[in-house]
C-alpha positions in Angstrom: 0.0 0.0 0.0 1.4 3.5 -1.1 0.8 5.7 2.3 1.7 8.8 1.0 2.8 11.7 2.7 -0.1 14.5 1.8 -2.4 11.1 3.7 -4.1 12.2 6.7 -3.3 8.8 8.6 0.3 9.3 8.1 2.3 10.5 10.8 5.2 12.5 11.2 8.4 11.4 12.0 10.7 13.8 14.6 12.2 16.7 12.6 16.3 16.4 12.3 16.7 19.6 14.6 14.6 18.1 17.2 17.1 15.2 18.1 19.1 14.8 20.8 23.1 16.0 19.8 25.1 12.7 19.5 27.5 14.6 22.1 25.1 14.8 25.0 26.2 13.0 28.2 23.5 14.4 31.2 20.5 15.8 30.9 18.9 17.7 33.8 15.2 18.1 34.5 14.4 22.3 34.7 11.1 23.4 36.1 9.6 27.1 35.2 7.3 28.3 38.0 5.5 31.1 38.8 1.6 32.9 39.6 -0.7 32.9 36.3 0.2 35.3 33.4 3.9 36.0 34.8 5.5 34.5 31.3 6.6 31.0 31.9 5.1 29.7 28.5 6.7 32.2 26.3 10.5 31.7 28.1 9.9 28.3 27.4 9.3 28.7 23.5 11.8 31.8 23.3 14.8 29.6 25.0 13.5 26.0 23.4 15.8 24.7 20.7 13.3 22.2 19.5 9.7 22.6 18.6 7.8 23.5 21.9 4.8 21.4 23.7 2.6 23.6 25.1 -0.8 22.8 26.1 -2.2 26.3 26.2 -6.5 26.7 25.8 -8.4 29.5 25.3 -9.8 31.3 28.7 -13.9 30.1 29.2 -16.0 32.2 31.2 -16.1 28.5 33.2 -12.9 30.4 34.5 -14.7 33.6 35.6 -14.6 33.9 39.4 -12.3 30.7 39.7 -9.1 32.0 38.0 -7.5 35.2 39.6 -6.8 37.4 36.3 -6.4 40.7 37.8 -3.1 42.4 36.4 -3.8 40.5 33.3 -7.2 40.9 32.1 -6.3 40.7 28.4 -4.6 37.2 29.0 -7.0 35.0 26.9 -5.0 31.4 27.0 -3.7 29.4 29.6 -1.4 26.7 30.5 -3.6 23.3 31.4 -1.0 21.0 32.0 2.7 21.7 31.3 5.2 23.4 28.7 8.3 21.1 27.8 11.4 22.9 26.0 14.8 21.4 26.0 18.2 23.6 25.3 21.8 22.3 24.9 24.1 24.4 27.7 26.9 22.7 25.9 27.9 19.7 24.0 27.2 17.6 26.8 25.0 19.3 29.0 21.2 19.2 27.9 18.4 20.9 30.0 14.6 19.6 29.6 12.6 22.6 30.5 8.7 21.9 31.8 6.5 24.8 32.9 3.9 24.3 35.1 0.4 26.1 34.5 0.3 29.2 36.9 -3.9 28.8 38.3 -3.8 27.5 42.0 -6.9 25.0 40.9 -4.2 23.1 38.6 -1.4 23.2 41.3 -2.1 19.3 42.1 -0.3 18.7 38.7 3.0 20.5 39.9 4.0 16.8 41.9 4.6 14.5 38.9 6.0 17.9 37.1 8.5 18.3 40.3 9.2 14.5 40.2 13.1 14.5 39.5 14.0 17.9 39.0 17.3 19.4 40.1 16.2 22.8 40.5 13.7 25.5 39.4 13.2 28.8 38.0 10.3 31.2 39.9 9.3 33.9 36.9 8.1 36.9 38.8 6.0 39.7 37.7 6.7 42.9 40.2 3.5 44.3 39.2 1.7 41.0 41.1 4.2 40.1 43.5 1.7 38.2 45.4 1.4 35.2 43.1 4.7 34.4 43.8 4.2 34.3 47.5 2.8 30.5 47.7 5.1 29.5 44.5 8.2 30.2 46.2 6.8 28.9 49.7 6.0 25.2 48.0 9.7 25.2 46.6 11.0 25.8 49.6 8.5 23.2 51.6 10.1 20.3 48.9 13.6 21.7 49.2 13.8 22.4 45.7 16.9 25.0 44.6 15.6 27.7 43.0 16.5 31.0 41.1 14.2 34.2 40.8 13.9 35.9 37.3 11.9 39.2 37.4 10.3 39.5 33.6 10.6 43.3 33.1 6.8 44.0 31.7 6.7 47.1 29.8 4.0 48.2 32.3 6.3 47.4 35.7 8.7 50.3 37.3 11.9 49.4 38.0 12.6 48.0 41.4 15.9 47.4 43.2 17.0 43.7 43.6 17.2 44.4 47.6 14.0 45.9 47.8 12.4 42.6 45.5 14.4 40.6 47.8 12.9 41.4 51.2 9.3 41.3 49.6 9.9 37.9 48.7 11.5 37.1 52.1 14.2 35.5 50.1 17.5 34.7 51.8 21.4 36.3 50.5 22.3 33.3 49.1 19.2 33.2 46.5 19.9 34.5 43.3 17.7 37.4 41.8 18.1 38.4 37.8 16.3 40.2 35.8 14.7 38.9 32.1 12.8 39.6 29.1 11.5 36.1 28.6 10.4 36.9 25.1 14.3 37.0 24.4 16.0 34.0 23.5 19.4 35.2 25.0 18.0 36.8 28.3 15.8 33.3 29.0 19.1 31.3 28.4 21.0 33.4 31.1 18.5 33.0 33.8 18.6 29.2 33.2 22.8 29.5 32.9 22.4 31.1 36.7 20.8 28.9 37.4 22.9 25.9 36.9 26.1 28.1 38.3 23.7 28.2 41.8 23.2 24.2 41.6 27.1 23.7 40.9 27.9 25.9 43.7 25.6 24.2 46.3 27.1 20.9 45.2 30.4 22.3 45.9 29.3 23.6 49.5 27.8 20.0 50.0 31.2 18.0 48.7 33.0 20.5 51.5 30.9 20.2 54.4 
């Protein structure tokens, strides 16, 4: 039988830029968190090298009164289950990125998502700071490492990193940047501090 390609039953194999480099030798497991609306889905396709998973849906008015959407009232899709991204650090050093979705009533998801992970990046909006509040307190309840990325919104004033620091009741050792997750290079560096944190806590482990 002659399945051709233009036949609807036919499925496509992986593209050749989706597969793993042959020089990859460790992959680690990245999750983006963070309140609904604060930007994890669009780091996640701006810093993916390969064709992003999202599972984005349009906003229902099933959501109205459930979902908290002030501060983003023009939001009209949300996250349902997870993003998945992966970037190459290196040649050897491969990160699979999953974002979790940011509404409290899908938070029960976040377990399998967390299942694994080395460390995690909270995206923070400073015009909400509030959703972050219980994001960073469940990271800290599983003893996750973490990094905080504030996403500079066109809309947000500027706010020293001290001052962003003691609202989130973060400790010295925590590290706070500053991102435009629509920009491939700026997403990459919040994931490369990242991974500098988690080699430097493994150092401070191997010496104590």
């Amino acid at each position: 039988m002659d399945l051709r390609s233009s036949d609807p039953l036919v499925v496509a194999g992986p593209r050749s830029e989706d597969a793993l480099p042959e020089t990859a030798a460790a992959a680690v497991k990245i999750v983006i968190v963070g309140g609904f609306g604060v930007g994890k889905t669009t780091l996640v396709r701006s810093v993916s090298e390969i064709r992003p998973l999202t599972t984005e849906e349009t906003m229902t008015q099933a959501g109205v009164g459930v979902d908290d959407t002030a501060g983003v009232e023009r939001k009209t899709a949300t996250t349902v289950a997870m993003d998945f991204g992966r970037i190459s650090i290196n040649r050897e050093l491969v990160l699979y990125l999953f974002g979790t979705p940011g509404q409290q009533r899908f938070w029960f998801l976040w377990n399998g998502l967390f299942e694994g992970a080395l460390g995690a990046v909270v995206l923070v909006d400073t015009r909400r700071l509030e959703v972050s509040f219980d994001v960073i307190g469940r990271l800290e309840e599983r003893g996750v490492p973490f990094v905080v990325a504030i996403n500079t919104f066109p809309e947000a004033p500027p706010h020293p990193v001290e001052e962003l620091r003691a609202a989130l009741d973060l400790p010295e050792h925590v590290p706070i940047v500053h991102c435009d997750a629509r920009k491939r290079d700026s997403s990459r560096d919040v994931l490369l501090t990242l991974m500098r944190y988690l080699h430097s806590l493994a150092l401070s482990t191997e010496a104590s």
